[in-house]
C-alpha angles and dihedrals in degrees: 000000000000096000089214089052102097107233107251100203127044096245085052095050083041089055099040086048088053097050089044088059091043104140089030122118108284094239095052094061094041084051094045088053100043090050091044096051086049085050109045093039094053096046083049082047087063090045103048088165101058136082135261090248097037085056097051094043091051090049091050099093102047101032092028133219128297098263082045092050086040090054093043090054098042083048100045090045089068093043094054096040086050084052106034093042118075105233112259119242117273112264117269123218095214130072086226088052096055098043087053092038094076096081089062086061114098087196092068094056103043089050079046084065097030083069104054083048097053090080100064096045094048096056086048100057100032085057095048096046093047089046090045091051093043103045082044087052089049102042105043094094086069148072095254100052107087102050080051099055077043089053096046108046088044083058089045083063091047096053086044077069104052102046093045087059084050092051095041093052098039096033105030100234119136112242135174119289096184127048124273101281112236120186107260102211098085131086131285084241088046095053085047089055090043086057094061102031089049100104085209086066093062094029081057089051090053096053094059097047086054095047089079099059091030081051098048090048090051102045083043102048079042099057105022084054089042103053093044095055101042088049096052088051102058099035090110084070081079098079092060115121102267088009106156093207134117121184106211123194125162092344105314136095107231090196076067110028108013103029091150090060095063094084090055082039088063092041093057085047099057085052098053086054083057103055085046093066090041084057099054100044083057099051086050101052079051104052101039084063086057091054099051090045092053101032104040124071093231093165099062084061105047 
């Protein structure tokens, strides 16, 4: 297509939009179509008697064409990640420096978080996609089967949303902020079909089967990391006068037998809280990049 020639139907604006943000972040370009289509298909809704190219010529000016809105995303993307995301820290030369840097990193702390919180999340979306299959399975023999599946798979999207907000705000990975575009011009029968045969529908569903193990590691490595560590690092409390505390290793209570190991007790505590941070950032970074692969329809972008 002549890149200078204006698109004269909205798919085709749509299309030519989509190659103009080629190499850009997958959710933003799931994020720039879906706005354009709102956009151009409201603006053809209040002119009912034009056409679909008259429309889109008349709008080019104000709204742009598709290489200008293009531009303007892939501008304003910088500009609201500069703003959204907490400056990192600023590199450090030493390997000291960057060990002990990390507590400086506001993104440590929020996929610290995102872990305990993975438990909750993941039972909540383990049990309502189980339930969602089941009651489908069930009910398909009757009338009502198939505006249910509908139903549920519609409320699976919605839910895509949502933890990819999650994800976005806690890991740092940019994820969609509007829903998967699909071209409007099909049939209501044919959007149906697009729903099931779209491999992000069932890779969505997978996600969020795999949320409740993935949940339960990462609560677990949290708390269980956490509390070590905390509890290293304020075993010397234990020598306080009425203080209630033993610090056992290998059999022996160092408050008893060991009391001048407790200093190097609580060192090897604030380490560990270290690592532990350490620890998180990394499965964050991890499984943000999960996220994106499973909830996000790469492959229409490419």
């Amino acid at each position: 297509m002549n890149a200078n020639r204006l698109p004269t139907t909205i798919p085709e604006y749509l299309e030519h939009l989509r190659r103009s943000l080629a190499g850009a972040d997958p959710a933003l370009i799931q994020d720039a179509l879906y706005d354009a289509e709102e956009y151009l298909r409201s603006e053809l809704a209040e002119n009912p008697g034009r056409s679909e190219a008259e429309v889109i010529a008349a709008v080019a000016s104000s709204y742009g064409a598709p290489e200008e809105v293009a531009d303007i995303y892939r501008d304003t993307e910088v500009t609201v990640q500069t703003a959204l995301r907490a400056p990192p820290p600023k590199p450090r030369a030493s390997l000291a420096g960057r060990f002990f840097g990390v507590a400086a990193d506001p993104r440590a702390y929020a996929s610290l978080f995102y872990m305990v919180l993975a438990l909750a999340t993941g039972i909540f979306y383990f049990t309502w996609v189980v339930a969602g299959l089941s009651l489908s399975a069930g009910l398909a023999i009757l009338i009502i089967g198939i505006p249910f599946v509908i139903l549920f798979f519609g409320s699976v999207r919605i839910l895509s949303l949502v933890e990819g907000r999650i994800v976005e705000v806690m890991l740092g990975e940019r994820m969609p902020r509007r829903p998967l575009y699909n071209a409007r011009g099909r049939s209501i029968l044919q959007r149906i079909g697009d729903m099931f045969t779209d491999p992000r529908s069932w890779s969505t569903l997978l996600y969020m089967l795999l949320m409740l193990p993935l949940g339960i590691f990462y609560f677990t490595v949290a708390v269980a990391m956490g509390s070590l560590s905390l509890g290293l690092l304020l075993s010397p409390l234990a020598l306080l006068p009425g203080a209630d505390y033993a610090v056992w290793f290998w059999g022996f209570d160092l408050v008893e037998d060991a009391a001048w190991l407790l200093p190097l007790v609580s060192l090897v505590g604030a380490l560990l809280l270290f690592v532990t941070l350490h620890l998180a950032r990394a499965i964050g970074r991890v499984h943000g990049l999960l996220a994106k692969h499973l909830l996000v329809k790469t492959a229409q972008y490419a």
